[in-house]
C-alpha positions as CSV (number, residue, x, y, z in Angstrom):
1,X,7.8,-6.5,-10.7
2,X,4.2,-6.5,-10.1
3,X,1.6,-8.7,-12.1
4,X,0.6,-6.4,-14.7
5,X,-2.0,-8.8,-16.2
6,X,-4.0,-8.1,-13.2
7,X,-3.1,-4.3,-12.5
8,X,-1.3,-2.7,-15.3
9,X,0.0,-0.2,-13.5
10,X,0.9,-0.1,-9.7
11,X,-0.2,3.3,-7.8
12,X,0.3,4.6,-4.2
13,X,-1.5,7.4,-2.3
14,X,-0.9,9.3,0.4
15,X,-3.5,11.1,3.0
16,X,-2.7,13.9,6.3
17,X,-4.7,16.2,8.0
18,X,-5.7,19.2,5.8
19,X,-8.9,21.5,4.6
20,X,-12.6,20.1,4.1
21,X,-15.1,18.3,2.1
22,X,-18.2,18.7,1.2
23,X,-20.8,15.9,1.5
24,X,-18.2,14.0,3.9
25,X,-17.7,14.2,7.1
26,X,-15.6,17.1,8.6
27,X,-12.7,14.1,9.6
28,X,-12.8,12.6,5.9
29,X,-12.8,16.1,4.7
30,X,-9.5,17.2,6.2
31,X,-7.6,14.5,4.6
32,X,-4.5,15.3,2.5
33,X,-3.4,12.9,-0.1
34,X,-0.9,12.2,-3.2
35,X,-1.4,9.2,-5.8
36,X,0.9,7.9,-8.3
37,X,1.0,5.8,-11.0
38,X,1.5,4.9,-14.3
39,X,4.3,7.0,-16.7
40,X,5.6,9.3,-13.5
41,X,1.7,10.5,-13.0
42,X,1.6,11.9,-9.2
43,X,-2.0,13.4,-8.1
44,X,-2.5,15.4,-5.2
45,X,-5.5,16.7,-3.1
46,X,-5.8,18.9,-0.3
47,X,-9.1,18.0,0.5
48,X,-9.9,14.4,1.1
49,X,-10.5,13.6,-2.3
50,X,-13.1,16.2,-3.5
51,X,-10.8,17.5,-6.1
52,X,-7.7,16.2,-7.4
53,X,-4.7,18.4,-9.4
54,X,-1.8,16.5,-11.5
55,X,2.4,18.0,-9.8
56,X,4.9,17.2,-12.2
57,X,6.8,14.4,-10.9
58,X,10.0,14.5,-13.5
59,X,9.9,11.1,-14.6
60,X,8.2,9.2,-17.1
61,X,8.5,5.6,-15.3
62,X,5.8,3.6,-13.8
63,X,5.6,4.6,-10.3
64,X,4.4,1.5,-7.5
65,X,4.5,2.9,-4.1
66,X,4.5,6.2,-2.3
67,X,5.3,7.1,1.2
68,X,5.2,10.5,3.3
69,X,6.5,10.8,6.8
70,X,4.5,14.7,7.1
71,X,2.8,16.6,4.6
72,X,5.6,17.9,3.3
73,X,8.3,15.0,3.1
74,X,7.4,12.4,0.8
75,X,8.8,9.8,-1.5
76,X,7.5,7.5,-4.5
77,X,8.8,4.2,-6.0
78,X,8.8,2.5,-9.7
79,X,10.5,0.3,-12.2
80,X,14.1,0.8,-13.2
81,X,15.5,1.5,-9.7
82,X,12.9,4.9,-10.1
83,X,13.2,6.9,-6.8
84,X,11.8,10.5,-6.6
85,X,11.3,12.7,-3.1
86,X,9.6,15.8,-2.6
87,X,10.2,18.3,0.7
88,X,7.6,20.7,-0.1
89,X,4.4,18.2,-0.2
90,X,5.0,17.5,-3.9
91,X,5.0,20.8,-5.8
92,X,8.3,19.9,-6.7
93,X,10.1,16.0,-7.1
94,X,13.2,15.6,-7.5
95,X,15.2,12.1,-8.5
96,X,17.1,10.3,-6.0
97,X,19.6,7.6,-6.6
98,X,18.6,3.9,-5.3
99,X,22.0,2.1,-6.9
100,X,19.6,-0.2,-8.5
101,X,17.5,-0.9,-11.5
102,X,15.2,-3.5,-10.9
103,X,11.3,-2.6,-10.2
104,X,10.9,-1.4,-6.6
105,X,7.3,-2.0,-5.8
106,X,6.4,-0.7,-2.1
107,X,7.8,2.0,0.3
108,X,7.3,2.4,3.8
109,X,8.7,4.9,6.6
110,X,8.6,4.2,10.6
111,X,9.6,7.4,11.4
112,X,11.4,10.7,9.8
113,X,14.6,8.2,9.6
114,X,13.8,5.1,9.5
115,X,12.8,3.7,5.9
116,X,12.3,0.7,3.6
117,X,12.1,-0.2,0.0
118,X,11.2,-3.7,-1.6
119,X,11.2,-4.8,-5.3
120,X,12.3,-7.3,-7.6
121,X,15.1,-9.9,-7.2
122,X,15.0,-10.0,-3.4
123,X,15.5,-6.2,-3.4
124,X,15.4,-4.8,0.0
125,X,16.9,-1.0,0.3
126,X,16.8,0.8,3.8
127,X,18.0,4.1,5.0
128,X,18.6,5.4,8.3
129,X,18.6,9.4,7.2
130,X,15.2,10.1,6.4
131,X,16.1,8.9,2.8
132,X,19.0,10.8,1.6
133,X,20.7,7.9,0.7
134,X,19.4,4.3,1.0
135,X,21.7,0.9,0.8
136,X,21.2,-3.0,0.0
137,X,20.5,-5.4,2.5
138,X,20.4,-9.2,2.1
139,X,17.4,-10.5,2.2
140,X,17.4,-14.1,1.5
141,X,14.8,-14.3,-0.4
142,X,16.8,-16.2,-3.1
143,X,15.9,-13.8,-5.9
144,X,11.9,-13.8,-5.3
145,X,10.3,-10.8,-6.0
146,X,8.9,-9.3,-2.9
147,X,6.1,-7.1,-3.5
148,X,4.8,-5.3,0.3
149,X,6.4,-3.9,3.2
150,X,5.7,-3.0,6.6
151,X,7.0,-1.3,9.5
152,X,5.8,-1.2,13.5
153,X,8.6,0.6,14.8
154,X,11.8,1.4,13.3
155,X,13.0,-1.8,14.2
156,X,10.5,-4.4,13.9
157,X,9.3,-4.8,10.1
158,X,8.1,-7.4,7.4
159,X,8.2,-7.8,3.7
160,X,5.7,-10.5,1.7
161,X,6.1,-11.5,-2.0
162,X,6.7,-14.4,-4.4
163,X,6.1,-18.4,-3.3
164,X,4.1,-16.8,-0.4
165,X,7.4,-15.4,1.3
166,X,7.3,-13.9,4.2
167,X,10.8,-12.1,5.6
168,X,10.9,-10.2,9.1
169,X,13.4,-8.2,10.7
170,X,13.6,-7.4,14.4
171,X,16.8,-4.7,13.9
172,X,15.8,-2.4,11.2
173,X,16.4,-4.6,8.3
174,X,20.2,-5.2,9.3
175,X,19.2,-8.8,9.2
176,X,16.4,-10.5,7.7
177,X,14.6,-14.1,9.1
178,X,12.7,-16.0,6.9
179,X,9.0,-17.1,8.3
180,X,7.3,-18.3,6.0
181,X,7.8,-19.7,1.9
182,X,6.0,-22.1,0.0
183,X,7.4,-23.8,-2.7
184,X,4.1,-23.5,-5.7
185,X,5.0,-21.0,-8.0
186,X,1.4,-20.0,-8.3
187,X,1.6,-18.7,-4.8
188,X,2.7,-14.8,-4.1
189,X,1.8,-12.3,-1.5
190,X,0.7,-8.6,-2.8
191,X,1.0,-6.5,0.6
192,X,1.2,-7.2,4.2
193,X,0.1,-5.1,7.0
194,X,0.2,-4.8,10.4
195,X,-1.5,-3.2,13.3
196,X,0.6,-3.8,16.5
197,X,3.7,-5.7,16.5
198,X,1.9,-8.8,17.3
199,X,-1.0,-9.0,14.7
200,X,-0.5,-8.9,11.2
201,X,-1.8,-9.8,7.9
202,X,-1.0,-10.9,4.2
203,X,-3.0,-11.1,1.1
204,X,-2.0,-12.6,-2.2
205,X,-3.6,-14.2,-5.2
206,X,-6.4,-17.1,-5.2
207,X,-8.3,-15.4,-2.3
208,X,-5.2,-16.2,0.2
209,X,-5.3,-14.4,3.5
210,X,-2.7,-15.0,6.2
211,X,-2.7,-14.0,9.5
212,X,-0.7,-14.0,12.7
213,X,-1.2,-13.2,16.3
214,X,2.5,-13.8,17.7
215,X,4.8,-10.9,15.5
216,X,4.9,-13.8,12.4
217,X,6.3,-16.6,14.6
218,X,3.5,-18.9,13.2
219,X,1.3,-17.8,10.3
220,X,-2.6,-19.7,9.5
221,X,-4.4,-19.2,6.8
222,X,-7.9,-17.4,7.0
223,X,-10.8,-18.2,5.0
224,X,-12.1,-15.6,3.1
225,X,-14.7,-18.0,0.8
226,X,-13.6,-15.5,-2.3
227,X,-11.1,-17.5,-4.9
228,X,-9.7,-13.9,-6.5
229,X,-6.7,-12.5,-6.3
230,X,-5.9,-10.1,-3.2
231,X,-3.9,-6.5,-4.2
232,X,-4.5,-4.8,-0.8
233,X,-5.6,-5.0,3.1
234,X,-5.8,-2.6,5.8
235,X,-6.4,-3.0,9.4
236,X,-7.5,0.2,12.0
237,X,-6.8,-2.4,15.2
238,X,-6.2,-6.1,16.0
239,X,-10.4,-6.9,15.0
240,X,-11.2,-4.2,12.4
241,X,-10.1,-4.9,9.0
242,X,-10.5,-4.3,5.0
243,X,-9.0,-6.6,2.2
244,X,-9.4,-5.7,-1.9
245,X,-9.3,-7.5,-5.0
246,X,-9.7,-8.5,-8.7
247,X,-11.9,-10.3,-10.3
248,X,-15.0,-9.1,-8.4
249,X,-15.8,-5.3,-9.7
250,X,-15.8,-3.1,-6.6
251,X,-15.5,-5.9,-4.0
252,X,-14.2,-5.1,-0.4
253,X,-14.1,-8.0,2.2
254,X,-14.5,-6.8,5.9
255,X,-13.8,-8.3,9.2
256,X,-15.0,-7.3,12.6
257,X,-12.9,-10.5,14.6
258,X,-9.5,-10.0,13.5
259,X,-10.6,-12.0,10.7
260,X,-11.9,-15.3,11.8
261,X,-15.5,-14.1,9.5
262,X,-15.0,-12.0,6.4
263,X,-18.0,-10.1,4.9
264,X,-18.5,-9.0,1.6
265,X,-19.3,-5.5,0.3
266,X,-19.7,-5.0,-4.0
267,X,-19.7,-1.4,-4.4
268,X,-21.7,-0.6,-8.0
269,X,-21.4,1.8,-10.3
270,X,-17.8,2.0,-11.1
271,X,-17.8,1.7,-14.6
272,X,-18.4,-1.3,-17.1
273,X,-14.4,-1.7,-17.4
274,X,-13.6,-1.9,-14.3
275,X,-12.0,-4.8,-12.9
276,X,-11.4,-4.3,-9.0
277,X,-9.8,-2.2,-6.7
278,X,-6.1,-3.3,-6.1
279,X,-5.2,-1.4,-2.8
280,X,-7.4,-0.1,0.3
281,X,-6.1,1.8,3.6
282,X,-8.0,3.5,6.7
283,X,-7.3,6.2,9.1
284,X,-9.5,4.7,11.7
285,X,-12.3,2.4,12.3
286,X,-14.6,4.8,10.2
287,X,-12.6,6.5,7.4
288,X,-11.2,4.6,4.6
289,X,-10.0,5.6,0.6
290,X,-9.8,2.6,-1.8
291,X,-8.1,2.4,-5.2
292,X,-8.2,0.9,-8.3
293,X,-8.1,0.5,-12.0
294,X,-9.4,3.1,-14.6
295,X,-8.8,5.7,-11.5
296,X,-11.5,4.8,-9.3
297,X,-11.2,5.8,-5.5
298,X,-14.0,6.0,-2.9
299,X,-14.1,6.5,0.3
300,X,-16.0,5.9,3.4
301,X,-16.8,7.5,6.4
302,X,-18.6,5.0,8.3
303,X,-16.2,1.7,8.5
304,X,-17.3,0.6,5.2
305,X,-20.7,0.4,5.3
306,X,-21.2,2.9,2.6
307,X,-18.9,4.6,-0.3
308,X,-18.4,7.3,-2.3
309,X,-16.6,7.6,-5.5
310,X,-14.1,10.8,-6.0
311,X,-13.5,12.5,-9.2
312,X,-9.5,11.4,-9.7
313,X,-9.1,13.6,-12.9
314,X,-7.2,10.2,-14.3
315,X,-7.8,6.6,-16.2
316,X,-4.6,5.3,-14.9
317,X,-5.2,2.2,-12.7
318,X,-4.6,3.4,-9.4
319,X,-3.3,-0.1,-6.7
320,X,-1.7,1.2,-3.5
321,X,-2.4,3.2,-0.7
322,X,-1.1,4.9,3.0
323,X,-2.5,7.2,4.8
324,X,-1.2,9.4,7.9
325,X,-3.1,11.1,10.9
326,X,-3.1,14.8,11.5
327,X,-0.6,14.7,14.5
328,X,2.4,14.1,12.0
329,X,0.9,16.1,9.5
């Protein structure tokens, strides 16, 4: 389960290809996107964030993590084994049944198929039929938590959470390798992300960032010079890269070298109870959404350099997102 004295509630959104916005660029404007959150709230827009509508998502749990693999097929993730899907771009959810109920905290698809849910107590559920029904796997993570996931390909995937674990698979999650565990109990990993199947990157609390060049072989630690805890990162290529945290209103660290240099960027204006965004993702070098508590998102159109705050319609803390390009959508 996620900390919740740092982000009460866990969130997720979604972006494809769809309509306009004005004020943003015509790219940022055609972005389609879902967010969910705390007591079953799912929010959708249709146009990259200038307004936002409420769909009835049928359950009342906390939901962590959302996934779509188009813009009509999605699916969402939350405590007590909570699974919902949607084929018709979320008018409609319906429950699904994960044979669990411990949290599940992230979900992420490689392909219409090919999918993957972590959560608590070493919880790692995968399906092979585009979610219809999903099964256990052993994950040797000893009953950690594991808290982010991510996919490549539909074979080739990594999961990150408690005592800075760090579990790949190089078969679709039929077996799982550990790479990398430390032994504080202070240390966990929020969300991992990668950008080839070579590069990658983990975030976690006191400021750690990890990173890897050789698929998670060997894992270093980057200096990002900020001692708060790290909810999300994002990465467009092997240089370009976002990370989020707490701690810091509004703070987004950037990269430009993969990185080795990490710049700071405190966005203002967010609210005086505002604590921090929790989750951040990009489309491309330019245009990126990031989330966080009381329901804040912005976006960017220009790789960071600037942002812009969207009217969610909610106060929920908002901590996760995923975004899709329009050639799937």
């Amino acid at each position: 389960m996620k900390r919740l004295s740092l982000a009460a509630v866990v969130v997720a959104a979604f972006f494809a290809i769809a309509a306009s916005l004005s004020g943003c660029d015509r790219k940022e404007g055609s972005a389609r996107g879902w967010a969910v959150g705390g007591k079953g709230t799912v929010l959708a827009t249709a146009n990259g964030g200038a307004t936002w509508r409420r769909q009835k998502s049928g359950t009342t749990r906390d939901l962590n993590g959302v996934s779509f693999i188009d813009a009509s097929r999605g699916w969402a993730v939350g405590n007590d084994g909570a699974i919902i899907a949607t084929s018709d771009g979320g008018r409609s959810w319906r429950s699904e049944r994960s044979g669990t109920s411990v949290d599940l905290t992230s979900i992420a698809f490689a392909d219409a198929s090919h999918g993957l849910i972590v959560g608590d107590s070493e919880t790692i559920l995968a399906s092979t039929d585009g979610g219809r029904s999903w099964r256990k796997q052993y994950s040797g993570a000893e009953g950690l938590a594991l808290f982010g996931v991510a996919y490549t390909d539909a074979k080739h995937a990594w999961a990150a959470g408690d005592d800075s674990t760090i579990l790949a698979t190089i078969n679709g999650g039929h077996t799982w390798k550990t790479q990398m565990s430390s032994p504080s109990p202070v240390d966990f990993l929020n969300k991992i992300a990668f950008s080839d199947r070579l590069h990658g990157w983990a975030v976690g609390v006191n400021g750690v960032i990890l990173s890897t060049s050789n698929g998670g072989r060997t894992w270093a630690r980057q200096v990002s010079e900020w001692g708060l805890d790290l909810w999300g990162v994002a990465f467009a290529d092997a240089s370009r890269g976002w990370v989020t945290g707490a701690g810091t209103p509004g703070l987004v660290l950037s990269t430009s070298d993969g990185g080795r240099a990490w710049k700071p960027l405190v966005i203002r204006d967010l609210g005086k109870d505002f604590t921090g965004f929790n989750d951040i993702h990009f489309m491309d070098t330019s245009h990126g959404w990031a989330v966080g508590d009381l329901g804040v998102i912005v976006a960017t159109s220009n790789g960071g350099h600037s942002w812009k705050k969207q009217r969610s319609g909610t106060k929920a803390p908002l901590a996760g997102a995923a975004f899709i390009g329009g050639s799937r959508g």
